[in-house]
C-alpha positions, 0 to 999 in steps of 0.5 A: 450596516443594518442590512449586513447585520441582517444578513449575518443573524439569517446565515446563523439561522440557517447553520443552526437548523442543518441538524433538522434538515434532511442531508442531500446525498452528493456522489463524487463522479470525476467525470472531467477527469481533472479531480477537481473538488471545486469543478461542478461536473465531478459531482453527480448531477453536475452540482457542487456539495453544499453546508447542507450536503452529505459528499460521498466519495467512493472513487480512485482517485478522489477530489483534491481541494487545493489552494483555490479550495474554500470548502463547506458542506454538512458531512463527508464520508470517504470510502461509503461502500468501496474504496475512496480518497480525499486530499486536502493541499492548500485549501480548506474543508469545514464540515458542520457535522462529521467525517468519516474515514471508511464509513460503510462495512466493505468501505476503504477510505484514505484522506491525504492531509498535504497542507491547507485546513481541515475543521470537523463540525462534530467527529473525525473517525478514521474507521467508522464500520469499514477499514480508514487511513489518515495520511498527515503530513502538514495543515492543521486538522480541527475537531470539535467532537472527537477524533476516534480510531476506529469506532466499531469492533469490526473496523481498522483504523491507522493514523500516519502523523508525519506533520501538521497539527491533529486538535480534538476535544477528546480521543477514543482508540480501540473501544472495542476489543477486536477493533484494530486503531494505530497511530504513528507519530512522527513530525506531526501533533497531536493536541487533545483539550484537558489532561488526557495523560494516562488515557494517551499513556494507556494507549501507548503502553498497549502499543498503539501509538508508536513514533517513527515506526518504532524507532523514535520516542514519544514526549506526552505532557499536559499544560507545558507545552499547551496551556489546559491540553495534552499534547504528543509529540514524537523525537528521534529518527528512522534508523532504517534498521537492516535486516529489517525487524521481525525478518528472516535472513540468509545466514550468509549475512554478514552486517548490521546497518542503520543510520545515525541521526544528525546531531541536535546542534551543528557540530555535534557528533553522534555516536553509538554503542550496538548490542547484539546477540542471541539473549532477549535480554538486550543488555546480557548481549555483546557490546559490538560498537563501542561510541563510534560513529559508524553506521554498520558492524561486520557479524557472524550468523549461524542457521536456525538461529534467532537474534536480538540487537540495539542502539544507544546513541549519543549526542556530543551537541548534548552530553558526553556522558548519557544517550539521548535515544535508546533504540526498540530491540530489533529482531531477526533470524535465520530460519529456513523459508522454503525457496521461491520458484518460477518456472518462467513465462507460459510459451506459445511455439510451432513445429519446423520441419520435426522437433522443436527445442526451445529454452526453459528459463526459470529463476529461483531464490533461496535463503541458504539456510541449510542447503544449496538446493537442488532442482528437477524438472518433471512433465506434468501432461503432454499431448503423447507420451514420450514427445517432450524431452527435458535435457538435464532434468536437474539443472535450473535452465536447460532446453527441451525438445517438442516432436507433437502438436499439442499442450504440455505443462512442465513442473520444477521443483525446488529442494532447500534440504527441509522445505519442497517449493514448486511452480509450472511453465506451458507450453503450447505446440501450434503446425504453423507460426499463424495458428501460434500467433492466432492463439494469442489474446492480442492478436488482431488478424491483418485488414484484407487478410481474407483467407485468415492466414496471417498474411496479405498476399494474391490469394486474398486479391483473387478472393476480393477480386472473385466478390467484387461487386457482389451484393448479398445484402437483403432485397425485402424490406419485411424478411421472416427468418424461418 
């Protein structure tokens, strides 16, 4: 019993002196191949990151500590110098100082929280001088300092809280004013020690925090649901609001679409009332479903327009008379985009006894604000005037003739009635079906294709059977090249 006593006061010791001890850089490598935090030969030098250790991991795909996983090591930064990523899924990490999250100023970090243990000896910053990314969904995250996003006026920082239970002594968003930092809340906590509501309150009016990507609603409160700690919570649903919010549309849409959450209690029914209109005002707009549970309405748009709509939604399983979500206010318009054009695929082909005439397949897509659009077809160079004939200039796939060896570059364009979009196709004119082939990247030439012409025939056997047995390696040893 004494000698465990020992051995227990020599470990405290020792973790009481890594502040004092010059922290060994370890490089995640993945040489095996098997991602594998645990498997040695995935660090450089073939040695495993100690509690003494600084585990840098600047690869994709980074290590997984999964449930055989019980790590420990001084500090982790994920995404140093380039991009990295960490995933904890089962098993345990325990830092005695920080983890950083995009570390170094051209760092992208990403740490994947599946299930298992994170504790964080002192800071957990998602951000710190590059761009991190915290992707939650289950496990607990443990910080003895502080949870900070990000951390510098040049970095980003983005939270994903989707399960799993965030704990921080404090929490620090944005503390500087170009810095970019967003958490969004879904199934997850967050849990911050003492009263931090009008700190978590500011950031979540300032739109920082949000719940289901905007279609949720956050529950923040201090010393109900844990004694002596500020806890955020998020309730609601996607409703996977279409047309999506903040996008354009054709004017040949005709419904809005979203989906219903399932009720609180089993046989509940949810309902819901929809607005929608041209009025920013949510409520000055038409009532266009009325306590149904529907989950789409037919409507009308017209070009140029912008429009505003949103849910309120009720619960039968809670009351008969109030909402239990009101939904954001979503937003679209039909504003003209100029049309995309692809004028296809670059061609490789060859003369055959004259011309040649081939297809120009081309695909275009176009909102039809305005117009329909119409297209046209131009030669943009080509080896000799007047060797490259379009057949109808004005159609969107039609043939063209080529009588010339050479290059030609086509161009379409696209008209929508406001905007001009284009894109060009090239074509490449060979003599022969072997210099067409030859002119492709891929191309490996045939073995015992002596004579370079894209076949194996007796022509290459005379050749070998012409240098059979000769011999024009060298005869000295010692050779001057003159």
């Amino acid at each position: 019993m004494c000698k465990k006593l020992i051995y227990l006061i020599s470990f405290v010791l020792v973790l009481s002196l890594v502040g004092d001890v010059q922290a060994v850089v370890v490089a995640w490598t993945d040489a095996t191949g098997d991602h594998n935090w645990l498997t040695p030969a995935n660090w450089v030098l073939g040695i495993l990151p100690t509690f003494v250790d600084e585990a840098v991991i600047d690869l994709l795909p980074g290590p997984t500590i999964g449930n055989e996983g019980d790590v420990t090591t001084y500090r982790v930064r994920v995404g140093d110098t380039t991009t990295g990523a960490l995933t904890v899924d089962g098993g345990t990490l325990t830092t005695t100082a920080w983890i950083n999250i995009g570390n170094g100023t051209n760092g992208q970090g990403t740490l994947n929280m599946i299930s298992g243990t994170i504790t964080a000896g002192s800071n957990l910053r998602v951000g710190n001088n590059g761009s991190g990314i915290l992707n939650m969904t289950g496990g607990t995250i443990t910080i003895t300092g502080e949870l900070r996003i990000p951390t510098t006026a040049s970095s980003t920082g983005h939270v994903n809280l989707d399960g799993g239970i965030i704990t921080a002594n404090t929490f620090v968003m944005r503390p500087a004013a170009s810095s970019v930092g967003t958490m969004d809340v879904g199934a997850g906590t967050l849990i911050i020690n003492g009263d931090k509501l009008m700190l978590v309150q500011g950031y979540i009016d300032n739109g920082w925090i949000t719940a289901y990507a905007g279609s949720g609603w956050l529950d923040l409160d201090y010393n109900v649901t844990n004694a002596g700690r500020t806890t955020l919570k998020a309730t609601g649903c996607r409703l996977n609001p279409n047309p999506a919010d903040g996008s354009s549309v054709a004017v040949s849409v005709n419904q809005l679409q979203w989906t219903l959450p399932e009720p609180n209690q089993p046989g509940g029914v949810v309902t819901c009332d929809v607005f929608f209109g041209t009025n920013p005002v949510i409520e000055a707009n038409p009532k266009v479903v009325d306590r149904q549970a529907v989950e789409s309405v037919s409507v009308t748009l017209a070009p140029q327009t912008t429009y505003y709509w949103a849910l309120d939604l009720y619960d039968s399983s809670i009351s008969d008379t109030q909402p239990f979500m009101l939904s954001p206010i979503f937003t679209f318009n039909t504003m003209n985009q100029p049309p995309i054009v692809n004028a296809g695929a670059d061609v490789v082909t060859w003369l055959k006894e004259g011309p040649r005439t081939g297809n120009l397949d081309a695909t275009i897509t176009d909102d039809g604000a305005l117009i329909p659009y119409t297209v046209n077809w131009t030669v943009v160079s080509e080896p000799n005037a007047g060797t490259a004939v379009i057949q109808t200039a004005t159609a969107e796939d039609t043939s063209i003739t080529l009588s010339a060896l050479g290059q030609y570059v086509l161009k379409l364009e696209a008209f929508d009635g406001e905007y001009t979009s284009s894109d060009t196709v090239t074509i490449n004119v060979y003599n022969n079906s072997c210099e067409a082939a030859q002119s492709l990247p891929n191309y490996v030439p045939l073995v015992g294709d002596l004579n370079g012409d894209c076949r194996v025939d007796d022509v290459d056997l005379a050749l070998l059977q012409e240098n059979w047995l000769k011999d024009n390696s060298l005869t000295q040893e010692w050779f001057k090249v003159e």
